[in-house]
C-alpha positions as CSV (number, residue, x, y, z in Angstrom):
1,X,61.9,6.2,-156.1
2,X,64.8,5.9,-153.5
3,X,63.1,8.0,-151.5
4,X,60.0,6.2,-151.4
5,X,61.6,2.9,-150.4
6,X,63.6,4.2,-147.8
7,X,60.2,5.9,-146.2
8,X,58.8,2.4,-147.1
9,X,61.5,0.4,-145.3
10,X,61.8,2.9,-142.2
11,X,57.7,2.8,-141.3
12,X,56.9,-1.0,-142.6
13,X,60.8,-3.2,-142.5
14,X,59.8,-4.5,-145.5
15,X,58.2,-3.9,-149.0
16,X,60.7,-1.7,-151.0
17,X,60.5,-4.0,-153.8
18,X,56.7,-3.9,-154.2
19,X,56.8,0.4,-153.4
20,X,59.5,0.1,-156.6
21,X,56.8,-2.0,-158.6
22,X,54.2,-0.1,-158.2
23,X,55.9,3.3,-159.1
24,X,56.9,1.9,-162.0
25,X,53.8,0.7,-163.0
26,X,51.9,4.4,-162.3
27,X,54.7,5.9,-164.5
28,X,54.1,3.5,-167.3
29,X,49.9,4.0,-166.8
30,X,50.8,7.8,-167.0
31,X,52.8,8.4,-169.8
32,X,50.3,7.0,-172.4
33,X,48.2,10.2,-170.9
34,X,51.2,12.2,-171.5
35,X,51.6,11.5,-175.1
36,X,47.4,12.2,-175.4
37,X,48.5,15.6,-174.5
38,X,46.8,15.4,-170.8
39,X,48.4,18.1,-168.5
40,X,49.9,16.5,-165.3
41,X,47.6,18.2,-163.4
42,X,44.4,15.8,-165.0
43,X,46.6,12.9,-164.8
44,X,47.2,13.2,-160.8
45,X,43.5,14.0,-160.2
């Protein structure tokens, strides 16, 4: 995640916050896949 704010905040200025946020939020969404048994792979598609 420090990574993508920092590519965030070097090609935009701004928006690390919202970058954090959302990546948060797509690791929360995948983890109820995760405990259905869905492999990563499915998940990313």
């Amino acid at each position: 995640m420090i990574k993508l704010s920092r590519t965030q905040y070097e090609e935009v200025g701004d928006g690390t916050t919202s970058v954090i946020v959302l990546a948060g939020e797509m690791l929360h969404v995948g983890e109820a896949f995760i405990d259905k048994k869905y492999h990563p792979t499915v998940i990313i598609c």
